[in-house]
N, C-alpha and C positions, 0 to 999 in steps of 0.2 A: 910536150908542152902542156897535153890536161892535166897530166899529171902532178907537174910544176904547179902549173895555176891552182889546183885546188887541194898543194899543201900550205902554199907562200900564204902568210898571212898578209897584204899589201892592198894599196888601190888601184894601181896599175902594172901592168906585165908587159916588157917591151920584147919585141920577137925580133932580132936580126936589125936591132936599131941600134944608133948610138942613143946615150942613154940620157947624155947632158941637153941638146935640142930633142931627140926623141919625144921625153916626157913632156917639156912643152906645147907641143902638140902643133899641127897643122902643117910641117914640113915632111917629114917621114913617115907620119898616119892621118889617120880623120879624129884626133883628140882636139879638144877646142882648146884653139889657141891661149895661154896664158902667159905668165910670170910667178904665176903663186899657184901651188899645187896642193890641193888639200888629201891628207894623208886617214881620213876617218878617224872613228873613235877610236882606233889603235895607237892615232899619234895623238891623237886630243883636238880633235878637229870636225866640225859638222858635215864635213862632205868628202866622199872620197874624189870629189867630180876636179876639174882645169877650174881652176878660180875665174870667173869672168864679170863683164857687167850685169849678168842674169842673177851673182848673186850679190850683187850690191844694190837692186832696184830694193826698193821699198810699193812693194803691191796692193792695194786696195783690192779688197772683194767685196762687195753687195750681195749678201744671199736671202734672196726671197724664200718665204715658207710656200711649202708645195705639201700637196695632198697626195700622196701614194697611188695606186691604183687598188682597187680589190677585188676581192673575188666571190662568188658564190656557188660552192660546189656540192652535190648533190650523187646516190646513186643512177648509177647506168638504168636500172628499173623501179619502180615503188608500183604493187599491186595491192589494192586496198578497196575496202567495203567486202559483204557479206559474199561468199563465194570465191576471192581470190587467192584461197588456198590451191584452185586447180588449177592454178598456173605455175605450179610445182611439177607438175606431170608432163611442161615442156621442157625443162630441165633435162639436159642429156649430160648424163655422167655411168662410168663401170663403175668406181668405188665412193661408195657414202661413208661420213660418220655422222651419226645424230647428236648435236649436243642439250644438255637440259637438264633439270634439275630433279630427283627423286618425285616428287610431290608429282610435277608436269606427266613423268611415267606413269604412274601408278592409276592417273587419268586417262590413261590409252591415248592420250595425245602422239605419241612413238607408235604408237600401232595405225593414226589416220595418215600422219606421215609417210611409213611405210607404204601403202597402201596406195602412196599418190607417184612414190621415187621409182626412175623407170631402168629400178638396179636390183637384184635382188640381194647384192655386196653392199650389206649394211649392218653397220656395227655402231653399238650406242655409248655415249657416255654418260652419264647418268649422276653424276657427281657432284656436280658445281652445287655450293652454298651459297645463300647472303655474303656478298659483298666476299667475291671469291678471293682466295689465299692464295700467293704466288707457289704452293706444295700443290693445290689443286692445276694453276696452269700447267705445273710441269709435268702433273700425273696427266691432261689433254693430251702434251706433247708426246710422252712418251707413248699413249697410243696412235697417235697420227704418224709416229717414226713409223710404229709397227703396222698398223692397218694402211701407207700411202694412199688416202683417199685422193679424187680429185674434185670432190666435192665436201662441204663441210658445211650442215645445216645447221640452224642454232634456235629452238623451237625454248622461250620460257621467258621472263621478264628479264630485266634491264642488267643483274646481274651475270646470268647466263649468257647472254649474245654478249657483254663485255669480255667473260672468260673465251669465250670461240675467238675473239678479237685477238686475244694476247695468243691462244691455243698456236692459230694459221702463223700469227707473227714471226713465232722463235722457233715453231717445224721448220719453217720456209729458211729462217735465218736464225741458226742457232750458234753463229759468234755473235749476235747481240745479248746483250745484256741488258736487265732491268734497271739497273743500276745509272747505266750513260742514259738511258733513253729515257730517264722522266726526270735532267739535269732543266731546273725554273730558265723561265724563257718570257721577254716581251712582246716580242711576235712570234708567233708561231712559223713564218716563214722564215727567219733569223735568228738560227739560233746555233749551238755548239752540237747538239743531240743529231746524231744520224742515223737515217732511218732510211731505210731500201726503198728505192727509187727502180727496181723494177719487174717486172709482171710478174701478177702471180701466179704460180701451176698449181694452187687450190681455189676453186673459187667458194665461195661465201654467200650464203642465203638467209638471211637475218627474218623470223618468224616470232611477231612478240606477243606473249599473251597476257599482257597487262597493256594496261595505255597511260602511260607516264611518261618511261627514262628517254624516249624517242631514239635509244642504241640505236636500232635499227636502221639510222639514216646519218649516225654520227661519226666522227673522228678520232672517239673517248673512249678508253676502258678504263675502266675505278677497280684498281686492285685495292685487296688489305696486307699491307707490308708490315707485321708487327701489330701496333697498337694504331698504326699511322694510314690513313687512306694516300696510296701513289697515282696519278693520271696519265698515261700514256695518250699522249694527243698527234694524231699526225694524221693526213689522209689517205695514205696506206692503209691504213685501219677501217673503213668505210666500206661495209659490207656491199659486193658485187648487186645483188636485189635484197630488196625489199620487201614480204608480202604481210599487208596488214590486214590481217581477217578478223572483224568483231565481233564473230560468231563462239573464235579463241577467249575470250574475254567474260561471254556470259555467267561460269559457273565462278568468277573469281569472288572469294568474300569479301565484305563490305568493306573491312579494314582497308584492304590490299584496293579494292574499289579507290577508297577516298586519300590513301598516302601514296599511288600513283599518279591522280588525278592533279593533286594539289602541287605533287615534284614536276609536271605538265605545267602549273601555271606558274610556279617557279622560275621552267625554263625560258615562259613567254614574257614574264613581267622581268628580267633581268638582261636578256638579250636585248628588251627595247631601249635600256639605258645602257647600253654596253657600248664603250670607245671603240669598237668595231662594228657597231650598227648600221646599215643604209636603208634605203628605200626598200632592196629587196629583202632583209630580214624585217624589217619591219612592218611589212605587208600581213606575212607568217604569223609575226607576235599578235596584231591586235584577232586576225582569225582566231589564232586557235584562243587567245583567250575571252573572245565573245562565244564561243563554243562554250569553253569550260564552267563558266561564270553558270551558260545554261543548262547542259548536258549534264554536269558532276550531281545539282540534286536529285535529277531524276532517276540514272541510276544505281544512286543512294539507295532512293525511296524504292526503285522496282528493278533488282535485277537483271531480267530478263525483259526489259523495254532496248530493244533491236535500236531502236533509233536512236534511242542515249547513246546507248553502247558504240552505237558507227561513230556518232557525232564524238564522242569521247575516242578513239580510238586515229578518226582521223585529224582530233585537234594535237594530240599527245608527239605527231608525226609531225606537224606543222612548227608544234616549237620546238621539234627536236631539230628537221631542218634548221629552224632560227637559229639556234644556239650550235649549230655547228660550224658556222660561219660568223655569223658575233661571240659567242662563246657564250660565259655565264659571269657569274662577279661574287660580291663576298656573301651573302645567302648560301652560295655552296659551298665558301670555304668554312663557315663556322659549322654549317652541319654536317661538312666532311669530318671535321674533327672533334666536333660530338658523339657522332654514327659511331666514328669508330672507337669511343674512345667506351663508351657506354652502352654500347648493342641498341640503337635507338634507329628504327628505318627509316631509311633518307629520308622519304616524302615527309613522313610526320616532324624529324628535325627541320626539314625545310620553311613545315607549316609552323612549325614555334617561333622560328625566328624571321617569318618572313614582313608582319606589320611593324617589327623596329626596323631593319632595311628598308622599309621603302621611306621610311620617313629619314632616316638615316641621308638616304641618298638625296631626297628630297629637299635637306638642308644646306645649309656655305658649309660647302669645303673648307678645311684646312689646309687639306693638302691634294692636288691637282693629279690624277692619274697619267705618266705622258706618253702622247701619243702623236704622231705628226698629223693624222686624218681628225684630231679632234681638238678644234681651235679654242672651244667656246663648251663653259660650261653647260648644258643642256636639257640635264638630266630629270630636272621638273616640270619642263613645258614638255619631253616626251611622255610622261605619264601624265599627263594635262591632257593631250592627244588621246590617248588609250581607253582614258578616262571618257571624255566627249563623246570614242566613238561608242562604246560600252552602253555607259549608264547616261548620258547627254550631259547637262551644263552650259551655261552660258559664259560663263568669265574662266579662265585657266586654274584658281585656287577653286572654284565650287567642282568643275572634272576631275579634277585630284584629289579634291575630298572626297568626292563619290565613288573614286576608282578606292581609292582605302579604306572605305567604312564597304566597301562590294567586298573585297577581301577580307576584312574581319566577320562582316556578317557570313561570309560562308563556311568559316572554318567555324562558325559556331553554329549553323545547319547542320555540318556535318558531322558535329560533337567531337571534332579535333581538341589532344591535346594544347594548352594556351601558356605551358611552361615546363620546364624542366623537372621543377616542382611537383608536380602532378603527375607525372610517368615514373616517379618512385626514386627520382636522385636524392639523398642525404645530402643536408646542406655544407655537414664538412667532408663530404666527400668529393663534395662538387668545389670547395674553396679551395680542396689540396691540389686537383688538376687544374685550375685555375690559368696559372701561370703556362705549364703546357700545351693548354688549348687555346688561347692567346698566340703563344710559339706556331704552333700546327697550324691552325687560321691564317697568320701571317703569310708562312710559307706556301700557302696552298695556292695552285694553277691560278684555281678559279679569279684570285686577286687581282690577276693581271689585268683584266679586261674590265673590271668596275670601272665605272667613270668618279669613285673618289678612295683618294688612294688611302687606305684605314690606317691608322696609327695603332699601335702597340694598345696606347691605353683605351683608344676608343674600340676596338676588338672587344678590350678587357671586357669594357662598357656594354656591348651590344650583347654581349654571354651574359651578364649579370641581368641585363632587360629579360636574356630566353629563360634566365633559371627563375626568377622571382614572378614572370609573365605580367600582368595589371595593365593596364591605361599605355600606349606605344608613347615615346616622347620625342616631340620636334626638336632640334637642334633652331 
């Protein structure tokens, strides 16, 4: 009889019945009663079901909009200020790998490490570049087959703990592929891309020594796929602990100082207008960026001022939390796909284009990002808030003004590049990619979560703002 049943193509299967009353239903089975039997789309028909009055009502629904629930998730631990490196030495594990970047070694950083791990099975990797290569993950993985750690620490900026990210993902589960797992998505809880749902036998210690990308708390790896930045977003990804020590942080150059810093206020000033914002991200944004606003000149001006350095380290954490739960918006999609397109580091693409965004966002929409949690355009009375608590203001246009002339004035404190122009792009070289980085921006994660939804040409638009840089313009 299974076997009948599931080669017959049909809508019903009668077992030991007569077949003339049978199919009608209600004398010789529990088939609802009928006279007209609907045969599916095989016969050309909308139901395979006993025709009855159920389908000849005509049904009214009333559907009220409702608001989702959401969430805010975080690591199991975050160890942070000066000295929370010795809380590495609770860590109980037999086999270490250290991950990190050339530079971070050569600084004995892998040797204070060592020194803290309570293993003497420790093997390093030493590899990862800017804005790691999917050849670099695999060259991770392939040590992680061979050394089985059961720990895996990732000591270097925002790059590095991204590679450790992908590293754990595809030892752990190496039938995924990169390919399914960064398929665009509107929620991130909804989506086609599946991703391992259970525990890991590595655990993950995320050690940053820069204070910016906020990895260390996030859901995000930024590979380079090609010429094209990929984002793996899921919270499987989200390093076991956290330890933020800004003691790590002192000997970084100023550069690296201030295109950290700046991708820190980045994360805080876009998570606040982000279609996934609440109360609890938004707590995060205006901290860390009344930090940064204060802390970034100072340890500009004096590297080795501890207090900067904390206050910067534990704002860089604070929007990384935010933005791992609101996410990020188009600020990171047009300097994904400038970074990658031109070797330009994030923070500093960030900082070019970040005074046309905000004015950007600050203007009418065209076109409405959709989200069920986000009823009501909002996007300017949030940074009217951020603004107030910041820099003060009385009326919502004087806080928003102050919050974007606080931004422009700092990026010119910090003698940040103000255009594409100036970091040495050729202008037909930059009109030939044009159109592809347009494309790339489009597509990028980051789009999802803006609160306005960019169009092709206004992309085009806000690229031509970053390469020509001058005066930001209100829509």
């Amino acid at each position: 009889m299974d076997a009948y049943a599931a080669a017959v193509r049909t809508g019903r299967i009668l077992v030991n019945a007569p077949t003339a009353v049978g199919a009608l239903g209600g004398v010789y089975n529990n088939l609802t009663p009928t006279f007209s039997l609907g045969c599916g789309t095989w016969g050309g028909s909308t139901t395979t079901e006993n025709v009855n009055y159920t389908q000849l009502l005509n049904i009214k629904t009333v559907s009220h909009r409702r608001t989702p629930p959401q969430w805010f998730r975080v690591p199991a631990n975050t160890f942070f200020n000066a000295g929370a490196l010795e809380n590495l030495r609770d860590v109980e594990c037999e086999a270490a790998v250290i991950v990190t970047d050339a530079d971070s070694e050569r600084r004995g950083v892998v040797d204070l490490l060592r020194s803290k791990l309570r293993t003497r099975h420790v093997q390093v990797f030493s590899e990862v570049e800017p804005e790691p290569s999917e050849a670099t993950i695999q060259a991770g993985v392939t040590l992680l087959n061979r050394a089985r750690p059961d720990l895996l620490v990732a000591v270097g900026g925002g790059s590095v703990i991204d590679a450790a990210k992908a590293m754990r993902l595809f030892h752990e589960h190496p039938e995924k592929s990169l390919d399914d797992l960064t398929l665009p998505f509107l929620d991130p809880r909804k989506r086609v891309a599946d991703y391992p749902r259970d525990s890991h036998h590595v655990r993950l210690v995320a050690i940053p020594t820069t204070s910016g990308t906020g990895s260390e708390v996030s859901p995000a790896a930024v590979l380079t796929v090609g010429e094209r930045k990929e984002t793996l977003v899921d919270y499987c990804l989200v390093p076991d602990m956290a330890i933020v020590d800004p003691v790590l942080t002192l000997s970084l150059p100023a550069s690296v100082t201030v295109d950290s810093g700046i991708d820190a206020l980045t994360h805080a000033l876009e998570a606040a207008v982000s279609i996934f914002a609440s109360p609890y991200t938004d707590a995060f944004c205006v901290q860390a960026a009344r930090l940064i606003f204060d802390a970034l000149p100072r340890a500009y001006d004096d590297p080795g001022d501890l207090a900067a350095r904390t206050d910067m380290a534990n704002a860089a954490t604070l929007a990384g939390l935010a933005f791992s739960n609101a996410f990020v918006g188009t600020n990171h999609a047009l300097a994904h796909a400038v970074g990658a397109r031109f070797g330009i580091a994030h923070g500093r693409a960030n900082g070019i284009f970040l005074p046309h965004v905000l004015r950007y966002n600050a203007g009418l929409p065209s076109k409405f990002m959709p989200a069920p949690g986000y009823s009501a355009y909002v996007a300017p009375e949030k940074y009217a808030q951020l603004g107030r608590v910041v820099f003060g203001g009385r009326e919502p246009d004087e806080s928003r003004h102050r919050l974007f002339q606080g931004v422009e004035d700092l990026l010119d404190r910090l003698g940040m590049p103000r255009s594409l122009r100036s970091v040495g792009i050729a202008e037909d070289e930059f009109e030939a990619a044009l159109p592809a980085l347009a494309m790339t921006a489009f597509s990028d994660l980051s789009n999802r979560t803006n609160p306005r939804m960019p169009l092709i040409s206004e992309l085009t638009e806000l690229l031509r703002l970053g390469y020509a840089g001058g005066e930001p313009r209100a829509d």
